[in-house]
Structure formats: C-alpha cells, structure tokens
N, C-alpha and C positions, 0 to 999 in steps of 0.2 A: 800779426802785423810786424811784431820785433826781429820775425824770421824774416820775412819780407825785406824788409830793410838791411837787415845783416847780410843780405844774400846780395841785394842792388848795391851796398857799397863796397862788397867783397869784389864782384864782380867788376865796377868801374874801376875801382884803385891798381887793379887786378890785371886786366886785359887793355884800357885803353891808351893807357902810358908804353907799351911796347908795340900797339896798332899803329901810335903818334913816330914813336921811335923807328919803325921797318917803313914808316912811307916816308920821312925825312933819313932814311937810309943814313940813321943814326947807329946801326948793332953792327959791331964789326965781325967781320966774316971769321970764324972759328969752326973747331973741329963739334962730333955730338957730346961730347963729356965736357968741355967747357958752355957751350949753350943750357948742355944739364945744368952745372952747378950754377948758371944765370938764372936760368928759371925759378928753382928752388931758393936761390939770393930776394928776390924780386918778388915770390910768393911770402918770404918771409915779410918783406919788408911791409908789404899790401896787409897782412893778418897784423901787424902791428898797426898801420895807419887805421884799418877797420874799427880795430879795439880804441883806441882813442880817440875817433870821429863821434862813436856810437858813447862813450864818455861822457863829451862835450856837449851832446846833443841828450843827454841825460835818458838815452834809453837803456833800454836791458842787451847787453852783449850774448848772445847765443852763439858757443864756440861751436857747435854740432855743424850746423845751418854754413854756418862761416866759411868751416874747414873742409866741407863738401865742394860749395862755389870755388873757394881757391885752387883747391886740388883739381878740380876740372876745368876750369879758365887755366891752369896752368900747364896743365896738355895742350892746348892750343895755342898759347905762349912758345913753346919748343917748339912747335910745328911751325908759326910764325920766324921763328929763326930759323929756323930749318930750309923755307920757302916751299916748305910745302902747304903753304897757306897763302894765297895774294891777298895782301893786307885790304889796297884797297878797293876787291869786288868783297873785303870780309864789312866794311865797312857798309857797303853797299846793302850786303845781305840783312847785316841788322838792323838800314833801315825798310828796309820791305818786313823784315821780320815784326817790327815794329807796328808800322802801317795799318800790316795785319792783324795785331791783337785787339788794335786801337779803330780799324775800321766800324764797330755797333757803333761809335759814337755819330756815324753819319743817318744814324736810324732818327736822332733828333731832328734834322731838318722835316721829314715828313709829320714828325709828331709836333713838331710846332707849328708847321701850316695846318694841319686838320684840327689841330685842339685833339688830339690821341688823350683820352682816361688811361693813364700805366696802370692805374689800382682796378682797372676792368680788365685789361686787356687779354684780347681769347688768342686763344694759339694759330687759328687762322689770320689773323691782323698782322702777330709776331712775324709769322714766317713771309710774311709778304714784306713786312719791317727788312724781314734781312734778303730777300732780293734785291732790295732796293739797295740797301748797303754794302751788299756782291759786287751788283752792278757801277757802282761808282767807282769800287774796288778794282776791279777787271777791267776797267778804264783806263785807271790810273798806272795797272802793272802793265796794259797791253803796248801805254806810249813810252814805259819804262823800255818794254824790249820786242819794239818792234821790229825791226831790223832783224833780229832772230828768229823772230817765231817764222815771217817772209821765208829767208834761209831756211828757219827746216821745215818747214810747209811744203817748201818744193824741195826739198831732198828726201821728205818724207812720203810723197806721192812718189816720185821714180824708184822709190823701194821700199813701196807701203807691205811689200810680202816677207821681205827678210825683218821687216821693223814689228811687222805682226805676229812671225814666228816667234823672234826674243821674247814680245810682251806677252805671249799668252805662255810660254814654258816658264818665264819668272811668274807670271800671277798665279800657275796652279800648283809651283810651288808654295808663293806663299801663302794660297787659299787651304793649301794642304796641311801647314801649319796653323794657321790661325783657324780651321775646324780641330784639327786637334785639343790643341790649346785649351780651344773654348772647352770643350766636353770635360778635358780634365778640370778646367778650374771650377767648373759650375757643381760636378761630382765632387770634387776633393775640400774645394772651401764652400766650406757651410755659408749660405748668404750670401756669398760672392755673385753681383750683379752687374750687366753692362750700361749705365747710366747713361751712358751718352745713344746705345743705340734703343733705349727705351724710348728718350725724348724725339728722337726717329720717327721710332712709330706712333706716338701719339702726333708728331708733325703730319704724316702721311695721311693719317686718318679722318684728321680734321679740315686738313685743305690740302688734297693732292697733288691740284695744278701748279700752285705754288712750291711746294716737298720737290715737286718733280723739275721745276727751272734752277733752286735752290740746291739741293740737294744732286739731282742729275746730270744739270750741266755747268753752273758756275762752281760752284765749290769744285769741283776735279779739275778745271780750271786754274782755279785761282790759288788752289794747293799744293798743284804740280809747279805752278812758276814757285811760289814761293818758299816750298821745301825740297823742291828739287833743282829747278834750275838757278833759284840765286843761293844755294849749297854748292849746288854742281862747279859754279863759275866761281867759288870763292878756296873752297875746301879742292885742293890739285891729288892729296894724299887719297887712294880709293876708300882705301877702308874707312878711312876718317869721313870719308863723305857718305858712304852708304850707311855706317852705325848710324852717324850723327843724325841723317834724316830719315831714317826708322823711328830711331828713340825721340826726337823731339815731335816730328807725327804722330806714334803714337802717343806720347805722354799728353799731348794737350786734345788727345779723344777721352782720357780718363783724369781730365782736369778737375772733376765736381764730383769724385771718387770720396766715401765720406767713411770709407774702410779699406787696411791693408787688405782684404780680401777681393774687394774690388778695385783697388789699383791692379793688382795682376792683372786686367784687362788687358795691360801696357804690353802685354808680348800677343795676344793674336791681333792688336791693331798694329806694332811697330812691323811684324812679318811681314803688313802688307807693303809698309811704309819703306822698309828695306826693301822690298821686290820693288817696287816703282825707283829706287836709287837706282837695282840695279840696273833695268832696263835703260835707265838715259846713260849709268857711263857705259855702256855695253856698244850702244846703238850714236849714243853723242845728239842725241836728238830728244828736246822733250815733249813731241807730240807722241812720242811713242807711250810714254807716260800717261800722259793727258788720255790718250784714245782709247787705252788699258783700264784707267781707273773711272774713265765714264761710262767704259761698258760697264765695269764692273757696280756701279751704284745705279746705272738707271736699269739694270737686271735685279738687283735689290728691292728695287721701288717697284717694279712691276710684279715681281711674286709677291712681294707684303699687301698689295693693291688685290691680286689675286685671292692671296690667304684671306681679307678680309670679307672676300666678297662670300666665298666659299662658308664663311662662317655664318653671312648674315642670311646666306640661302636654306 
C-alpha cells in the first residue's frame, strides 16, 4: 500500500502542476535544453514535496517506487513543453483512463437489485457481472466520441481494404512476436505463467455466451477507444504514443502477476498492444484497431470453444 501511495503522490505533485501550467499557457516558450533543465527542476522539486507529504502523513517513504513514477511522469513533462503532448485531450485521457479502471464498480448496481452472495459467487454470474459493466462502459465512451467514431465509420468503409491491409500486416507482426515471446518465456522461466489468460479460459468454459459478448466484442471495443484512441488524440509524439499504449495494455494484462517470472508476460501482450497503436497512427482511424483486435479475440474464443470441445469428445 506504501508503494501505492508513493507512486499516486509522486505522480500528482509530479504531472499535474505542469498539465495546470501548459493549458493556462503558463511555460514560456524555450529552446530543448532549457525545458530539460525545467523538467528535472520540477522533478526535483515533486521528490521533495513527496517525501514530506508521505512524513506528515506518517507513512513509510519508498524512495525506489517514487523515483520510478517521477522519472517517468517526467518524460511526459518535457514532452508537455515540448507540445508534443496536448495537455488538454492528456487530461481527457486520464479521465477515460480512469473510468476505466473504476468501471467493476458499476457491477454493484446489479448486485444490489438481485441480492448477488459475492462469497458464492460462480464465474458464470461474474462474467455476466462484467457485461453489464462493459456495457454501461461502452455507453458512456461511445457519447464521449461520438462524432468520431461516425467520421471514421464512413471513412473506414470507403477504404475498408487499405484499412484491412495495414491491420492484419501489424497484427501478424505482432502475433509473431507475442507467439515467440510466449515459447521463450514458458521454456526459459521456470513457472512463469499467463494469469490473465488462464482466467480466460476458465471464463470461456463456464459461460461462453457471456466470454463471447464480453470478451469478443465489448472489450476490443472498449480497449481500442481507451488505449488507443484517447492516447492517440492526446500523446502527438508517435513513438511516445505507440510505446506508451503497448506498455500500459499490456501491463494491466499482467496486473495479478504474483512473480517476476510472470510479469514478463508484459512483452507478448504489449506486441499486440503496440501493433493496435500502430495501426490507428498509420491508418488515423480507430476502427481499424477495433475490427483487428475483434477478429483477433473472437478467433481466440472460438478455437478454445473448439479445443474444449475436442477434449470432452
């Protein structure tokens, strides 16, 4: 919890006083070696207020945890001056960012009209739990950017074949990486296991129908707007936008990683995560994304649907 918190106040002291600063077009315009030595002024100063916040508040200061968040909130600091950042769709992004981590909490309303047992509850229930929660989700991000998705709906139909071309030569890239990957880490680290697509397949298994609205079609969905298109429209820098929504796709697939052996998972899910950036800045469209990564999971769910079947025959 003490990391946790060293990390959420590294990061506010950190990033949102210069978010504040670039949309009240408070930073004066300067060369990159003066914005350097800003950033690094202003990370200082953020690792100082940290450590005396975390003081005051009598918890345990973790300089490790600290100096990670600052150092990486303070890349996007320079880039902020830089403009290769628009401050405020960056705003924007974290709160969809947000939204999204915080959307299970809309699983409560269902579980308060039914009277749900949580200390019972079966994985078919859950996953139908988190349709519900998608769907209110996918709502919400759809009236966020409606207007866009219109626009590239019909941009994306008058050139659904150059759009399809890009997306399946980035996915088989990065399906070509993330089978690599996989073999090496499962051969190489002893134990190393993919938690998140375990819980997959026992979703699949136990309610398909569900696995398959859930998993098939809202989640690529609701994935694609959120780590790609409100990345895409905040993060101008390319690279900074395709890492950035690789590595935080993948990282939050090997979120419940309870070994460094199985974090490594983080590179065959961020390949794909990276291949879906590349596709929307490539194409500027993120149905291209979206139509790529729904083949790509409802082809998943039908060969595991398969696999099973084959076994139980």
């Amino acid at each position: 919890m003490d990391n946790f918190m060293n990390g959420i106040f590294a990061f506010l002291f950190c990033m949102i006083p210069i978010i504040v600063f670039k949309i009240k077009d408070c930073i004066p315009k300067a060369n990159k070696k003066t914005h350097l030595l800003m950033t690094l002024g202003w990370a200082s100063v953020s690792l100082l207020f940290t450590f005396l916040l975390m003081l005051v508040s009598r918890s345990t200061f973790k300089i490790i945890p600290t100096l990670i968040t600052i150092a990486i909130t303070s890349i996007y600091n320079y880039f902020l001056m830089e403009n290769e950042i628009d401050a405020k769709n960056l705003v924007k992004m974290l709160i969809i960012f947000l939204l999204f981590m915080m959307s299970s909490y809309l699983q409560l309303i269902p579980i308060a009209i039914f009277n749900i047992d949580l200390n019972n509850l079966s994985m078919a229930t859950a996953t139908w739990l988190t349709v519900f929660s998608d769907a209110i989700l996918l709502m919400i991000l759809f009236l966020i950017y409606r207007k866009d998705l219109i626009r590239d709906f019909k941009d994306f139909r008058h050139h659904i074949w150059e759009n399809m071309d890009v997306a399946i030569k980035y996915w088989l890239i990065g399906l070509i990486i993330m089978g690599t990957s996989n073999v090496l880490i499962t051969f190489l680290a002893t134990g190393a296991q993919a938690s998140n697509e375990m819980g997959v397949q026992t979703m699949i298994h136990d309610a398909p129908l569900a696995s398959f609205l859930a998993a098939g079609i809202l989640a690529p969905i609701i994935e694609e707007l959120t780590f790609r298109k409100s990345f895409f429209d905040a993060l101008k820098n390319k690279w900074l936008f395709i890492l950035t929504s690789g590595l935080i796709f993948g990282g939050l697939h090997v979120i419940s990683a309870t070994s460094w052996q199985d974090f490594l998972f983080i590179i065959p899910y961020s390949s794909l995560g990276v291949a879906f950036a590349a596709m929307v800045y490539n194409r500027k469209n993120i149905l291209t994304s979206i139509s790529m990564h729904m083949i790509h999971n409802v082809a998943l769910i039908l060969l595991s649907i398969a696999t099973m079947a084959v076994i139980l025959l």
